[in-house]
N, C-alpha and C positions, 0 to 999 in steps of 0.2 A: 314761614317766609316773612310774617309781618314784623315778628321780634328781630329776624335778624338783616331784613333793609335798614334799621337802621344801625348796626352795629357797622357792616358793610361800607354805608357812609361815611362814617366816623373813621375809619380805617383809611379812605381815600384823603383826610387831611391831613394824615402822617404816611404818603409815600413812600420817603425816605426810610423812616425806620422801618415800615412794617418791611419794604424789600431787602433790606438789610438782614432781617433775621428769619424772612423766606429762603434767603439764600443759604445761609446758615446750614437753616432745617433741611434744606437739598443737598448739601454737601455731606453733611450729616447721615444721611441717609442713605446715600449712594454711595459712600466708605462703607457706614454700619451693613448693609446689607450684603457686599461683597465678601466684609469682614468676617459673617456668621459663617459664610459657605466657608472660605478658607480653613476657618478655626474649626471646621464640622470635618471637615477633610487628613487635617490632620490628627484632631483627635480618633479618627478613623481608623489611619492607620497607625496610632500608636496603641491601639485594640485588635491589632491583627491577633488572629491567634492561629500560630505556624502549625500545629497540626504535630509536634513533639513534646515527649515530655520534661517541658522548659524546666522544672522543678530542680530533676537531675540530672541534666547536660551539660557537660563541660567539654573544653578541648584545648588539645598541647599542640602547639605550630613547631615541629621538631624535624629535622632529617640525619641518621648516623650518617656519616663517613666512610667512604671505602670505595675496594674495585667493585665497579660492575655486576661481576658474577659474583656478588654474594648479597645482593640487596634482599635475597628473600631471605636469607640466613640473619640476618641484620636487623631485616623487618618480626621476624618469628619470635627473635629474641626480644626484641621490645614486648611485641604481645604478651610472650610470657611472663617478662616483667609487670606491666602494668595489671595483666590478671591476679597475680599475687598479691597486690597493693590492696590490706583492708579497708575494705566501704567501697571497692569496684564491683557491680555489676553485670556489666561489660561493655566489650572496647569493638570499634570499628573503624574502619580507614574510609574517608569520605574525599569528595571533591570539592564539594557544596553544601553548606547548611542553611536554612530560613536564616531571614534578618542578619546576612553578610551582603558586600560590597561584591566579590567575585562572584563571574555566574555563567556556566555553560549552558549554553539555548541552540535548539534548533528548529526546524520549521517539520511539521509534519502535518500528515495527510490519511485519509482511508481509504484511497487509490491512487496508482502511480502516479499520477498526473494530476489529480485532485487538487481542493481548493486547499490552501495549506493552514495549519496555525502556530504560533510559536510556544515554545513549551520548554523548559530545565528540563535535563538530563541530570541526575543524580545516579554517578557510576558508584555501585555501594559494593560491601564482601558482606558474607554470609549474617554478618552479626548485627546490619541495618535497623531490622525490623525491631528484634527485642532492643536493641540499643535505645536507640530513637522512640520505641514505643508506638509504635505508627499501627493501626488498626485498620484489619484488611475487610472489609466488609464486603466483598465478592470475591469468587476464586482464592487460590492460594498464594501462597510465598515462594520464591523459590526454592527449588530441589537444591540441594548441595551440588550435585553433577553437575548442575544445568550456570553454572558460575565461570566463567569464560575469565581464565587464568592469560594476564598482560605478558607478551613474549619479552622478554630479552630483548628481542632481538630489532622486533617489528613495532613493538607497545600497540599492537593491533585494538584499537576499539570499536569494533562493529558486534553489531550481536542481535539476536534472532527472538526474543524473549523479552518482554516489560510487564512492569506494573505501574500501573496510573492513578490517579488520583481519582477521584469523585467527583471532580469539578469537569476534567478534563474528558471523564468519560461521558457526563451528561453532554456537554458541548458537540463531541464526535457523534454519538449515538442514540438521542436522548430518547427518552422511554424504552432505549433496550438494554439488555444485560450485555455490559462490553468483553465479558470473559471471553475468551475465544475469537473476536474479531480481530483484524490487521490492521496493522498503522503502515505506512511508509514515509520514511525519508529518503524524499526524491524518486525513483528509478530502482533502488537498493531489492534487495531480500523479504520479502514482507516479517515484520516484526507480530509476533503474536502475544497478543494480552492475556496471560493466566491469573492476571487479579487485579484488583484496584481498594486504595486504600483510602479509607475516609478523608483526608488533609494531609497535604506536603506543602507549603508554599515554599515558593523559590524563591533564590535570593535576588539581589538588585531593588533598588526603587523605582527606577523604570516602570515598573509594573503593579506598584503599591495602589496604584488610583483603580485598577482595571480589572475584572472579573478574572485578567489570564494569571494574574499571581498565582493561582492554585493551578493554573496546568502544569502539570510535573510527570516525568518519565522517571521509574526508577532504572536503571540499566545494570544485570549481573554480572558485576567483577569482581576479581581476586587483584587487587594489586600493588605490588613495594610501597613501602612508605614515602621512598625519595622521589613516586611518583607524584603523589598530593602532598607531602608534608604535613599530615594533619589527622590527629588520633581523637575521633569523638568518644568520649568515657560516661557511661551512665552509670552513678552513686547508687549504692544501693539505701532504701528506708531507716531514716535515722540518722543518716552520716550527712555532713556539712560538705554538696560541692566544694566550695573555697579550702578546705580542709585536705579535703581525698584527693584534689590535683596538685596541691602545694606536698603531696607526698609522694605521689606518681612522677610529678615533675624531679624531684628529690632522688626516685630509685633509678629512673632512666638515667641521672647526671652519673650515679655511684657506676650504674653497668656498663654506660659506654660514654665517657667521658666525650669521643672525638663526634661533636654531633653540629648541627648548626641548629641552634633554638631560636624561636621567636616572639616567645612570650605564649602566657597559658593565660585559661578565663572563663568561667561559668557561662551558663547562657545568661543569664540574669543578667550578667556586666555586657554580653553582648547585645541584649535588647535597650540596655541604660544608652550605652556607646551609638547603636543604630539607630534612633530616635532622639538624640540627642536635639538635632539642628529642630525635627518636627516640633519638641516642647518648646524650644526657644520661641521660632516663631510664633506658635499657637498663645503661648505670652505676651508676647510682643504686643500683636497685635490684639489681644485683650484689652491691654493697658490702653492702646492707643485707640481704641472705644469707648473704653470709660472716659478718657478724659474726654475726647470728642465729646459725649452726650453730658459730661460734666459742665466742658465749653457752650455747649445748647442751653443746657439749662441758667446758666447764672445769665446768659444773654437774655434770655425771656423773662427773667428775675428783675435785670436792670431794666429793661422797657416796661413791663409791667409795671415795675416802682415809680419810674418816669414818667407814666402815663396817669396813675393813682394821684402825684405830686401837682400836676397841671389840673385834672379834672376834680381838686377837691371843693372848687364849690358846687359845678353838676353835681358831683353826689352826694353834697348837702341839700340841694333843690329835690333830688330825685325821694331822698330818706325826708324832707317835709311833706314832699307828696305822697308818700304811705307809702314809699318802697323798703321792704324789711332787709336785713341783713344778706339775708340768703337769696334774694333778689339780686343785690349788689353783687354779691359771691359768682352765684352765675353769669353776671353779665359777663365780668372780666374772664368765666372761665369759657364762655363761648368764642369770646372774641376771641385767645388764645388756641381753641380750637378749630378756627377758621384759619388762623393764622397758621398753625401748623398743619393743620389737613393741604393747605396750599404749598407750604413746602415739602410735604412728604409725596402729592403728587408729582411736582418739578424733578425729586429726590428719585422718586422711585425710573421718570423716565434717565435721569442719569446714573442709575444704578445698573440699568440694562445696556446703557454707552461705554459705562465702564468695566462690564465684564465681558462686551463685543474684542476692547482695544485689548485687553488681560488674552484675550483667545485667542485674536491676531499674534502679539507680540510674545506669548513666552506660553502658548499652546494650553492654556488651562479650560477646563472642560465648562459647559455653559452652567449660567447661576441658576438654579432650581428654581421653581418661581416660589415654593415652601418660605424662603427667607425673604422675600417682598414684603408679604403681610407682616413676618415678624419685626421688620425694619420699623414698617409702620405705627403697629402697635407700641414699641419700645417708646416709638416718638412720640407718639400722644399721649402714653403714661409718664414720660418724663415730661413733657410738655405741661400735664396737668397740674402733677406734682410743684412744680416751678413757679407756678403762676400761682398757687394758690396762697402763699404769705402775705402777696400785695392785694390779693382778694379780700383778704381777713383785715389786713389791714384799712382798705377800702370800705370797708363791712361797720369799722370802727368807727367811721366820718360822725357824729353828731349833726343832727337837723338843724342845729344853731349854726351849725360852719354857713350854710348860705344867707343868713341875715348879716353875720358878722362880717364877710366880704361883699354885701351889699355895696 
């Protein structure tokens, strides 16, 4: 305390600036720190990992043309087609994949009346599992039988049988084995779980922030293509997604010209596509960190200098009184220290105002307190770093400078 009353004093002769670049350092800080969590958040979920295998997934947005009663004639023929095509492994009809924009959800429960949760319904046909590569780590797949073929008539989807996720089963029943237990939606049929698979995530962002991404229902169905429009294809080892679909896409044009297509695409270009906005931002506002703490820093660079320029005869006085280099060094790097440890505290309470109004106004979940300290931190080693040329330079003064401005 004795070294630094007076440093503290000295501080009180320049008000002006030192609040000038207290503020700074709080504003500074209370960006920087919001900043981390955001760019934490999205780097987060541009690290999802859907629980498919992303390597070899592709899919053709296609529907043939025609009456009615022949969509399953229409659909089979495609299958066939597409199974022929070398480098296929094979083919499924989906409603929903990971890391898309469409997304059926519903609310379920493990009694009628129960407390509910939301979760993807993924209606899949027999070829899901190996398609997709999805990995069942309790209970089984389903039976072929047990695949609830879409009427004509009714396009009935209710059905008696699921497979769940791993996320979704700890959640309903945690520390038991969910094989064998009921789900319900609503009032309905009790649905029984014969397996659950390590990772499905659903699609939408909605739920990218949230543990329920991974709740997922798989649901067994057989059904037309002109019901989803949408043929998932898994490549087989060796062959170039990009390649095996621009061939697939190729034989379906040859076999049935009269179709309505909507373009085709790897998952790779689907994960590029769906994360697009998340990299931008997560850039964004990188950049507009750096400069912020780039803006901090040459601030504390010119007061620094500023202050170095006015006090060089004190610190020719101080260097004829025996103060060495690195005496000098520290003064200026304490006094910057104080200086900043004062606006990181101002900083750190407006970093907490500002992720209050963030939660208000556009629902974003609270700031971790993890990013405070690092806020902090960041600030005091730039802080350091800053001050330290006019230090050195201050360090340089000659014990003559106080005679000669005598």
């Amino acid at each position: 305390m004795t070294a630094i009353r007076p440093l503290l004093s000295s501080l009180t002769r320049h008000k002006g600036a030192v609040a000038v670049i207290v503020m700074e350092i709080a504003l500074t800080c209370a960006i920087l720190c919001n900043a981390f969590d955001l760019i934490s958040r999205r780097v987060r979920d541009i690290q999802t990992v859907s629980g498919i295998d992303e390597a070899h997934i592709a899919r053709i947005l296609t529907s043939p043309l025609g009456p009615e009663s022949e969509r399953w004639a229409r659909t089979n023929a495609d299958l066939d087609v597409i199974r022929s095509v070398p480098g296929v492994a094979d083919v499924t009809i989906l409603n929903q994949l990971p890391l898309t924009s469409n997304s059926s959800n519903s609310s379920f429960s493990t009694t009628p009346q129960g407390a509910t949760i939301s979760a993807g319904i993924t209606m899949a046909d027999p070829g899901v599992f190996s398609t997709l590569g999805l990995k069942i780590v309790q209970g089984r797949a389903f039976a072929n039988d047990e695949y609830i073929k879409v009427s004509e008539a009714t396009d009935d989807t209710r059905f008696t049988k699921a497979v769940i996720t791993k996320a979704m089963a700890d959640k309903l029943f945690p520390g038991q084995n969910a094989v064998g237990k009921a789900l319900y939606m609503g009032e309905d049929t009790p649905i029984q779980i014969i397996g659950v698979v390590e990772r499905l995530v659903r699609p939408g962002k909605g739920w990218a922030a949230s543990e329920a991404k991974e709740y997922t229902v798989i649901a067994p169905f057989r059904t037309p293509i002109d019901f989803f429009g949408q043929y998932v294809i898994r490549t087989k080892e060796g062959f170039k997604p990009a390649t095996v679909l621009s061939a697939v896409d190729a034989a379906l044009t040859r076999a049935n010209p009269n179709r309505i297509s909507s373009g085709s695409e790897t998952f790779a270009q689907m994960r590029e596509d769906y994360f697009a906005s998340d990299r931008s931002m997560a850039w964004l506002l990188s950049i507009v960190s750096v400069i912020l703490l780039c803006v901090t820093a040459f601030g504390i660079v010119g007061i620094a200098s500023f202050w170095v320029q006015q006090r060089t005869k004190q610190i020719g006085i101080r260097r004829a009184l025996g103060a060495t280099r690195t005496d000098i060094v520290r003064y200026f790097q304490t006094e910057n220290f104080l200086i900043v440890s004062g606006g990181i505290v101002l900083g750190l309470i407006l970093a907490f105002g500002l992720n209050q109004l963030l939660m208000a106004k556009y629902e974003m979940p609270r700031l971790p307190w993890i990013y405070l300290p690092m806020g902090a931190v960041a600030l005091w080693i730039i802080g350091q770093l800053a001050v330290l040329a006019p230090a050195l330079r201050a360090a340089n003064v000659a014990p003559t400078t106080a005679t000669r401005t005598v």
